[in-house]
C-alpha positions in Angstrom: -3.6 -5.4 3.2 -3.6 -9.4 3.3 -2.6 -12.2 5.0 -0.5 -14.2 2.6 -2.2 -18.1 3.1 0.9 -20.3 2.7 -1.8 -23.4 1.3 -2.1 -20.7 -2.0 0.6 -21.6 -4.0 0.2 -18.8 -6.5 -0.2 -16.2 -4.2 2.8 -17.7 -2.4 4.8 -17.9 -5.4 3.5 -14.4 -6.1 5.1 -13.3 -2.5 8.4 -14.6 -3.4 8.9 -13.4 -6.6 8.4 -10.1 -5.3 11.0 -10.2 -2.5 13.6 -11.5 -5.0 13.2 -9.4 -7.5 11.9 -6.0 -6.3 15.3 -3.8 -6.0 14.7 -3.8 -2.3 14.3 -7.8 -1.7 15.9 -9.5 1.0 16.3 -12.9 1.5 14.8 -12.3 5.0 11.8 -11.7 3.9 11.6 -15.0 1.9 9.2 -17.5 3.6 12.3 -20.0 3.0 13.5 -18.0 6.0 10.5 -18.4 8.0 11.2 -22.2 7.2 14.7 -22.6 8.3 14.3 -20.5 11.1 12.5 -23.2 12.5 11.7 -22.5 15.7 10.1 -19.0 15.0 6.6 -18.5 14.4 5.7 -16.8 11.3 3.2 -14.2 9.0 3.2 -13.0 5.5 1.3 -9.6 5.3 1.0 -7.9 1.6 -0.4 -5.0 0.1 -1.4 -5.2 -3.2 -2.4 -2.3 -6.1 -4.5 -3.5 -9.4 -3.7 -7.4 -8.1 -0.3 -6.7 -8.4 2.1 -7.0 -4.6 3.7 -3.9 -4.3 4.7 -4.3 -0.7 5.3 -7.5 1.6 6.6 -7.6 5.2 7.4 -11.1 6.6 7.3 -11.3 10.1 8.6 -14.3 12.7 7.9 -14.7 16.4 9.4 -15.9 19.3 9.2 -16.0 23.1 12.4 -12.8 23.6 10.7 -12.0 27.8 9.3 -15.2 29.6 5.7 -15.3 28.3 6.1 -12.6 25.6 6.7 -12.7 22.1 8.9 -10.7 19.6 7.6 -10.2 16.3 10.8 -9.3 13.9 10.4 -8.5 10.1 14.1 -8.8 9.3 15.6 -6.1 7.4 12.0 -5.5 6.4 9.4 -4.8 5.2 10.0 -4.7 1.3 8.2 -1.4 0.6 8.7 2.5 0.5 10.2 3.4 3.8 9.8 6.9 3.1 6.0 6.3 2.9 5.6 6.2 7.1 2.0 5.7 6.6 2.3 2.0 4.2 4.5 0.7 7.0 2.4 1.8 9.7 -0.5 0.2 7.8 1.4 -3.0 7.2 2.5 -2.9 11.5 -1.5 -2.0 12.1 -2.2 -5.3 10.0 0.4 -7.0 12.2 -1.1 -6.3 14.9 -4.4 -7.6 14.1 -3.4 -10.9 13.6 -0.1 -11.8 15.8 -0.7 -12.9 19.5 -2.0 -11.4 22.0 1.5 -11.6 24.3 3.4 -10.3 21.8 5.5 -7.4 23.2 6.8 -5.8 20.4 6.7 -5.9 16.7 10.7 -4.5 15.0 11.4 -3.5 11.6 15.1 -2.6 10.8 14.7 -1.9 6.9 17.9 -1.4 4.6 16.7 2.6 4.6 20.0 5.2 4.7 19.3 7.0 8.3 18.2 10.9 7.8 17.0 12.9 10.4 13.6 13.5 8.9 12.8 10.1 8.5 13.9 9.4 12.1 11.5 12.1 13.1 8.8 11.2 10.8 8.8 7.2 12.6 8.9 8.9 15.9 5.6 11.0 15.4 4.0 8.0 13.6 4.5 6.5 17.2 7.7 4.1 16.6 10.3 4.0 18.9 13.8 4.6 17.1 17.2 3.1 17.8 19.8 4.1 15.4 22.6 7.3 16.4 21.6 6.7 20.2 23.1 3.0 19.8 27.1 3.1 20.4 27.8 -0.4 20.1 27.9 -3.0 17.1 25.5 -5.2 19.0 23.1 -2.9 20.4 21.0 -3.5 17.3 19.5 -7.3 15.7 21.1 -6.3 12.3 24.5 -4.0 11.8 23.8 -0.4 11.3 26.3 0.5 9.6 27.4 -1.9 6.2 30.3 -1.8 4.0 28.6 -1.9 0.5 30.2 -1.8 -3.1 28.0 -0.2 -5.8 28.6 -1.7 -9.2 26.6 1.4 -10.8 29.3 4.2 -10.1 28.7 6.6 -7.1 30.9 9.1 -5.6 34.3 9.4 -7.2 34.0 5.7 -8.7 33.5 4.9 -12.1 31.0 2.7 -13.0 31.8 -1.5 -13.0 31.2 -3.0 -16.6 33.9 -5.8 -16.1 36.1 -7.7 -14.5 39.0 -5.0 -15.2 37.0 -2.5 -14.0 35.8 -4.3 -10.8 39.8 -4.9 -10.1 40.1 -1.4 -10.5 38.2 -0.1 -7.9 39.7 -2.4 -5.1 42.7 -0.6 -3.4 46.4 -1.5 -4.8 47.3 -3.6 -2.5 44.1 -5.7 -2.6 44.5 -6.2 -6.5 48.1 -6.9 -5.9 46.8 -9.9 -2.9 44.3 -11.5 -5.3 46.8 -11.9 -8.0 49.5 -13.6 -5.2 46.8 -15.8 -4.4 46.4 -17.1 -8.2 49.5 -17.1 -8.6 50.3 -19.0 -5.7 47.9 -21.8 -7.0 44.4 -20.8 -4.9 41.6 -22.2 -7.5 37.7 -21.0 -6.4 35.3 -23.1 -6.8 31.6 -22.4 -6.6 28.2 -24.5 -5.6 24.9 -25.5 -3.9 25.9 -28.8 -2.9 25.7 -30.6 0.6 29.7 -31.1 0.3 30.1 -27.7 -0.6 28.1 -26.1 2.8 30.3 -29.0 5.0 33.5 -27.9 3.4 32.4 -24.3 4.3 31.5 -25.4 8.2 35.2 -26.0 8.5 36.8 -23.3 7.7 33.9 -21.6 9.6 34.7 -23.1 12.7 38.4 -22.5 12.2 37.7 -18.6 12.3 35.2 -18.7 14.8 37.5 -20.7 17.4 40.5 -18.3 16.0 38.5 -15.1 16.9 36.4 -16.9 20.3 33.1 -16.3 18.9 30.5 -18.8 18.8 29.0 -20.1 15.7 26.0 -22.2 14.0 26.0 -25.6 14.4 26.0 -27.9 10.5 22.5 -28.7 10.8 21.4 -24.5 10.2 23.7 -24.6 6.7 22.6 -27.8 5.7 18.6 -26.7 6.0 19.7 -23.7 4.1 21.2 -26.0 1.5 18.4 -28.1 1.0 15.6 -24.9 1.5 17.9 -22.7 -1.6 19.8 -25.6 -3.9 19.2 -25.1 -7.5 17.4 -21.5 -7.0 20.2 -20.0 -8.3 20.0 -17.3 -5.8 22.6 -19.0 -3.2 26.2 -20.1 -3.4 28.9 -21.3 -1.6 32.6 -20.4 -2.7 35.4 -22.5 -1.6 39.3 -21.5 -2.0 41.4 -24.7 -2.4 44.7 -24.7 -2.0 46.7 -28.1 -2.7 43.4 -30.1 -1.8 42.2 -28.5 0.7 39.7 -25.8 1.5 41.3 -22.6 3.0 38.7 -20.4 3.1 35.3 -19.8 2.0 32.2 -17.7 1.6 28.3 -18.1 1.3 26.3 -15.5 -0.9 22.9 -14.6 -1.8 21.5 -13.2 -4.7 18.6 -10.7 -3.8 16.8 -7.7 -5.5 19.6 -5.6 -6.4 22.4 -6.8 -4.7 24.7 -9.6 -3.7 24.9 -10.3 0.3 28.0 -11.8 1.5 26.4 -13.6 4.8 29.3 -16.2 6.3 32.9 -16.8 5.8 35.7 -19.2 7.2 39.2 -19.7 6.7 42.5 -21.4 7.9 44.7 -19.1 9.5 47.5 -21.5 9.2 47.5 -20.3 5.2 46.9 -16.4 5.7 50.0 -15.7 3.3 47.8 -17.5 0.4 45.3 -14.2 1.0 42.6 -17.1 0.1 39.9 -14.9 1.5 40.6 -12.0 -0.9 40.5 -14.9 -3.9 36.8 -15.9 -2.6 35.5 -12.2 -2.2 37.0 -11.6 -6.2 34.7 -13.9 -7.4 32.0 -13.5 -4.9 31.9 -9.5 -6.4 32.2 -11.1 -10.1 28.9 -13.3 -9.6 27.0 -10.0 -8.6 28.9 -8.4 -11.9 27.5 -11.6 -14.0 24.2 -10.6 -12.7 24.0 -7.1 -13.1 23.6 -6.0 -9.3 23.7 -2.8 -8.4 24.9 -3.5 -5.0 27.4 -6.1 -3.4 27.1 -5.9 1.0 29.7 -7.0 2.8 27.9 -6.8 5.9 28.0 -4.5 9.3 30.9 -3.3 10.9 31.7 -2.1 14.4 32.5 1.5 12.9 33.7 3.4 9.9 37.6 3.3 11.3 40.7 1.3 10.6 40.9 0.5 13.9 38.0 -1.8 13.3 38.8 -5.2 11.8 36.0 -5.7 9.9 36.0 -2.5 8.2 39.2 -2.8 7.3 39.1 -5.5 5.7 36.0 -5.1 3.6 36.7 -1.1 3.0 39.7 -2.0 0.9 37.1 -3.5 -1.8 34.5 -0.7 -1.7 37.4 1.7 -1.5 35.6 4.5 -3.9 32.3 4.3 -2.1 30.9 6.0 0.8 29.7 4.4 4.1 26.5 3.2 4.6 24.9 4.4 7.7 20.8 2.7 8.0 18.3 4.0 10.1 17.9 1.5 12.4 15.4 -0.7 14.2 11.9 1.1 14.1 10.3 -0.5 17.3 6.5 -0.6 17.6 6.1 -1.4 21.1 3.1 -3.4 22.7 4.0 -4.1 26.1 6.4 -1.1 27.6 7.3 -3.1 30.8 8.4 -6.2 28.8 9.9 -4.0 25.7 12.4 -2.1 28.6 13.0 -6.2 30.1 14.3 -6.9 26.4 16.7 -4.0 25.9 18.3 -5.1 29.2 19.8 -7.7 26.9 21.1 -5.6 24.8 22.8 -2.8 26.8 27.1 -3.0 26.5 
């Protein structure tokens, strides 16, 4: 195990191809997160085989109990999960190096749950919060995701193009995304400055719709800056007779496309803009031969929830994906039971 040295350019450059290109790479885990996340404190650890990285686990601090410090690899580390023992060695490196007041060190990896695993983490030590969680925001990252898989799974057939992709939407959501063209909805994509702020107001439009709070400009346009011309970030923007209805930011990681943010203007929901941006959000992953296109968390697998609803009508033919969860090595047991607190319903 290593300590990545940020001054190393090569090793650095080494880190990041790995978590953007290894099937399992997360954004996340890009020290361009540690950088916008500003305010967080942060590590690179690394575990190499023959020279060659084979498994990274960025990790950011902050004070989460007065005095005490969280240490969060998000939707981390990039690695084996089944192998318990390489991700305890990669917390046991942790460890060594973070502060002294740090309370607890999380991992919440993209890993489907299974009870053996579950019990596996436990006997390693880690404390587990997955099935025992009944609540969307009892956990950092959504448990369970609504995710399309371009490779053919279940009763789906494999996606090879664009009519193919349309096909495995639900009727009604093919019929929506052809109103919206027809209707004169044009997407346009970018990594611009103007193409983030013409994002932030449709994203403020939803948020104040739904009473939920949201980022202020200043996160998207760091994010802008940190990812233009990567070609692994993009902002899509539905126009309708010049002006931006609704939108949607994008990253393009390991094997998949991650639908992060969205905004739109109610005051045009009969245009179905939002189904127009999410067409050729899904096409992008299809031009870049994903395997996998997330759509994010949702409350619960029912229709009953709104977001599920909405995004299971795209990934109609494919199962649920249920994750195991946070895997919680805990430091400090009095300040670790003073952080749930703040996230009991």
């Amino acid at each position: 195990m290593a300590i990545l040295d940020l001054n190393d350019k090569n090793k650095v450059a080494a880190f990041q191809a790995f978590v953007r290109e290894h099937p399992r790479g997360q954004v996340t885990q890009d020290p361009l997160w540690g950088d916008l996340k500003a305010n967080w404190g942060h590590i690179y650890i690394y575990h190499e085989t023959n020279g060659v990285i084979d498994a990274a686990m960025a990790v950011l601090t902050i004070e989460a109990v007065p005095g005490k410090l969280l240490a969060y690899s998000p939707k981390g580390p990039i690695a084996d999960i089944q192998n318990v023992q390489l991700v305890k060695a990669l917390v046991d490196e942790a460890v060594a190096v973070l502060p002294e007041n740090t309370f607890l060190i999380r991992l919440d990896p993209e890993e489907p749950y299974s009870d053996d695993l579950n019990e596996a983490y436990q006997q390693e030590g880690f404390t587990t919060r997955n099935r025992q969680i009944t609540y969307m925001h009892g956990n950092i990252q959504p448990r369970k995701n609504v995710v399309l898989y371009y490779d053919g799974r279940g009763d789906a057939d494999k996606i090879v193009d664009e009519d193919s992709l349309m096909k495995h939407f639900k009727r009604d959501y093919r019929n929506q995304i052809r109103r919206s063209a027809r209707d004169g909805v044009v997407v346009t994509s970018g990594d611009s400055q103007e193409d983030v702020t013409a994002f932030f107001d449709t994203y403020v439009m939803m948020a104040k719709s739904q009473n939920i709070t949201h980022r202020p400009i200043d996160y998207f346009l760091r994010m802008q800056k940190l990812w233009a011309g990567t070609g692994l970030f993009k902002v899509f923007l539905a126009h309708f007779e010049d002006q931006v209805i609704a939108s949607g930011i994008g990253f393009a990681y390991g094997d998949k496309i991650w639908y992060m943010y969205a905004g739109s203007n109610r005051a045009f929901t009969k245009h179905y803009a939002p189904y127009a941006v999410q067409w050729e959000m899904l096409k992008w992953g299809l031009s870049l031969n994903k395997v996998r296109y997330d759509f994010g968390g949702v409350g619960d697998f029912v229709p009953e929830d709104g977001l599920y609803k909405f995004k299971h009508g795209f990934a109609y033919h494919d199962a649920p994906v249920e994750y195991i969860g946070e895997l919680d090595w805990v430091l400090d047991q009095e300040a670790y039971d003073q952080y749930l607190k703040g996230f009991s319903e």
